[in-house]
C-alpha positions in Angstrom: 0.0 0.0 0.0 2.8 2.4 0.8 4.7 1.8 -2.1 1.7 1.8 -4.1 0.9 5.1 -2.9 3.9 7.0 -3.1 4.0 5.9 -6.7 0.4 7.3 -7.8 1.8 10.9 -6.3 5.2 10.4 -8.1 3.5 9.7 -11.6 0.4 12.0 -10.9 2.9 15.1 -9.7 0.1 15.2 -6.8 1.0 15.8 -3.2 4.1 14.6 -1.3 5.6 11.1 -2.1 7.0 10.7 1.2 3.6 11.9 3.0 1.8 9.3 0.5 4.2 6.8 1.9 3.3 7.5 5.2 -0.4 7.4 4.2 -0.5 3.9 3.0 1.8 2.9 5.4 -0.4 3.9 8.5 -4.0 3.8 6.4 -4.7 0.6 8.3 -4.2 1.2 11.9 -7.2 0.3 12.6 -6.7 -2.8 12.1 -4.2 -3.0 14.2 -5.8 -2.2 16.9 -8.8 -4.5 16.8 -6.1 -7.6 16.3 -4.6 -6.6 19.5 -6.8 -5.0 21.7 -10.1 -6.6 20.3 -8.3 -10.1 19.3 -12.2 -11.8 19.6 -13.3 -9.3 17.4 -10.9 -9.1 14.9 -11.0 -13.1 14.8 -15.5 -12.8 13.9 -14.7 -10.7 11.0 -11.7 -12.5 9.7 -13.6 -15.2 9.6 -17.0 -14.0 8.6 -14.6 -12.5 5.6 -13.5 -15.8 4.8 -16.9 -17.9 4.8 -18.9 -15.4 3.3 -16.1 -14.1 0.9 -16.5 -10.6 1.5 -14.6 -7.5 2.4 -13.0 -6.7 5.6 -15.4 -3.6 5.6 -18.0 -5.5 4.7 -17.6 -8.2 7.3 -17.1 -5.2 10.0 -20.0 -3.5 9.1 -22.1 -6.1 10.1 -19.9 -7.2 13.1 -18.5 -4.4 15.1 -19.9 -0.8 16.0 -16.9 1.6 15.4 -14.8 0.2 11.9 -11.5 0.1 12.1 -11.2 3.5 9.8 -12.5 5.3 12.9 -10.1 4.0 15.3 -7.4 4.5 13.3 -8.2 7.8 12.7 -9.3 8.5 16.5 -5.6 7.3 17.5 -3.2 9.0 14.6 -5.8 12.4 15.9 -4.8 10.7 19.7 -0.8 11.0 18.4 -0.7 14.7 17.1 -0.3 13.4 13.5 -1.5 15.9 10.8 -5.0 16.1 10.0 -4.2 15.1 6.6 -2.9 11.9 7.9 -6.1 11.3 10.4 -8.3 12.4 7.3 -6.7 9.9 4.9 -6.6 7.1 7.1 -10.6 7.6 8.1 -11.6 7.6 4.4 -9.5 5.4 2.6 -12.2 3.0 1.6 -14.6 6.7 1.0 -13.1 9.5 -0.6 -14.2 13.0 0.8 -13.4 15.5 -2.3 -14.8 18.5 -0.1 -11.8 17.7 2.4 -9.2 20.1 3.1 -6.9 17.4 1.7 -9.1 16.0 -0.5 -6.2 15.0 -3.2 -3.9 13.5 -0.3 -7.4 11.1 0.7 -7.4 10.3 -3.3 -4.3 8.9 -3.2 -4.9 6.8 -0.2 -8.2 5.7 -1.4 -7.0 4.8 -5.1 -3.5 3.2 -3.5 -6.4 0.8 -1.2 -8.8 -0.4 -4.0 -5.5 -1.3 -6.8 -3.9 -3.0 -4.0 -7.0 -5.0 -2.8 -7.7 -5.6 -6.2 -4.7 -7.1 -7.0 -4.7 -9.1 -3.5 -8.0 -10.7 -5.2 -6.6 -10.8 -8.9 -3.4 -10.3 -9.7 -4.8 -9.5 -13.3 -6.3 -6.6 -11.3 -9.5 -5.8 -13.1 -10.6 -2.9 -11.3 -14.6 -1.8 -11.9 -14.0 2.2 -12.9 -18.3 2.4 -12.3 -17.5 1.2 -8.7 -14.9 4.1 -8.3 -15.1 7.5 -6.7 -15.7 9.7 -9.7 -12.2 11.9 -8.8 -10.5 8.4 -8.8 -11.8 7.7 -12.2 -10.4 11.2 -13.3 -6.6 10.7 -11.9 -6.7 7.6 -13.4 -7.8 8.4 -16.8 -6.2 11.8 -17.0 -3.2 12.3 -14.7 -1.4 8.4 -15.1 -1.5 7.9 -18.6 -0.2 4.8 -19.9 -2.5 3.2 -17.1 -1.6 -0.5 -18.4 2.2 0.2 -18.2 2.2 2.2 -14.9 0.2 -0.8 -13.3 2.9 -3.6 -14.8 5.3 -1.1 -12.5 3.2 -1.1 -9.7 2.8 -4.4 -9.9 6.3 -5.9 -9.9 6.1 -3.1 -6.6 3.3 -5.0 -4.8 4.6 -8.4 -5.8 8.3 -7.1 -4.8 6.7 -6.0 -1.1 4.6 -8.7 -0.4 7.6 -11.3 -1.0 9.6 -9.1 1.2 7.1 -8.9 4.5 5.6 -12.5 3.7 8.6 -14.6 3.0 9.3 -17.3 5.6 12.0 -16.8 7.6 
């Protein structure tokens, strides 16, 4: 996510590589949390996730009363972080365009569902109805060459996931 990130503000010239890094590094807190404060909570959606083959937001929807979004969000506001960072890491799976860092969120957002996507598929087919309509428009108007930027970004994902998965 981090990588993935940092590269859509590299190639879209939009906001702060480093601060997208951050982004998609921290965008999941949440979760975080729940596995280690909430570890019989966390344990009902992962597997209501796996039996009904749904989302993680799906599955918490119907399980817990605050989503991990909020959390995360409630503890990066808890740590003094910016309120960029608190914004993008409570809307990364909705993107607020009336934000005061509305394009910083985008990134987030759009970093989240290519990631996820290629989690599911690795062919990454990515629904551009389903999308935020601002996601649609970076996409389509800011990365051009969209096939060849996601070959990139996927060798990046692949090249991540071998590093903090590999058996060791």
């Amino acid at each position: 996510m981090a990588v993935t990130s940092k590269s859509i503000s590299l190639r879209s010239r939009i906001n702060s590589p480093d601060n997208c890094f951050v982004g998609g590094l921290l965008h999941d807190v949440g979760k975080v949390i729940l596995a280690q404060y909430f570890p019989h909570l966390f344990a009902q959606v992962w597997s209501t996730l796996q039996e009904e083959c749904c989302s993680f937001q799906e599955a918490e929807k119907r399980l817990l009363p605050t989503p991990h979004t909020l959390l995360g969000a409630h503890l990066a506001a808890k740590w003094q972080l910016p309120q960029g960072l608190v914004d993008a890491i409570r809307w990364h799976h909705e993107h607020q365009s009336q934000a005061a860092n509305a394009d910083f969120i985008l990134i987030i957002y759009l970093a989240n569902i290519i990631v996820n996507s290629f989690n599911a598929d690795p062919d990454c087919i990515i629904d551009l109805g389903a999308l935020h309509p601002d996601a649609r428009k970076l996409l389509m108007s800011r990365l051009e060459n969209v096939g060849d930027w996601y070959a990139d970004i996927a060798g990046e994902i692949e090249a991540a996931q071998s590093f903090f998965l590999e058996a060791g």
